[in-house]
Steps between C-alpha positions, in 0.01 A plus 500: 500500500835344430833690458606640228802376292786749457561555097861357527506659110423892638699448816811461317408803289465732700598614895274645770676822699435586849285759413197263310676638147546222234859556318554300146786481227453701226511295129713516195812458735593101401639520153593744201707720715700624275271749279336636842643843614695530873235693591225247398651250690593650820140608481377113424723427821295652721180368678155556439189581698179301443220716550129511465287154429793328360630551898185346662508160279901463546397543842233296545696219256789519789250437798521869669 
């Protein structure tokens, strides 16, 4: 079987941590800023986890 291609679109999207977790951005943080509570934002600032079947296919789309 040949190798598999890394998804150059997922592995931009999203970062693999030492411990086999998949972290991601969270949306809604690019534009219209200015209506969006501190609190909403700080809380669109921080990472997500992937979990569940949406973590095996980014996985398997990055080649691990």
């Amino acid at each position: 079987m040949p190798k598999l291609k890394t998804h150059k679109g997922t592995a931009k999207r999203v970062k693999l941590t030492a411990s086999g977790k998949i972290t991601r951005l969270r949306a809604s943080g690019g534009h219209l800023l200015a209506k969006k509570s501190k609190s909403r934002k700080r809380a669109i600032n921080t990472t997500g986890v992937v979990t569940g079947k949406m973590a095996k296919n980014v996985k398997r789309s990055l080649g691990v």
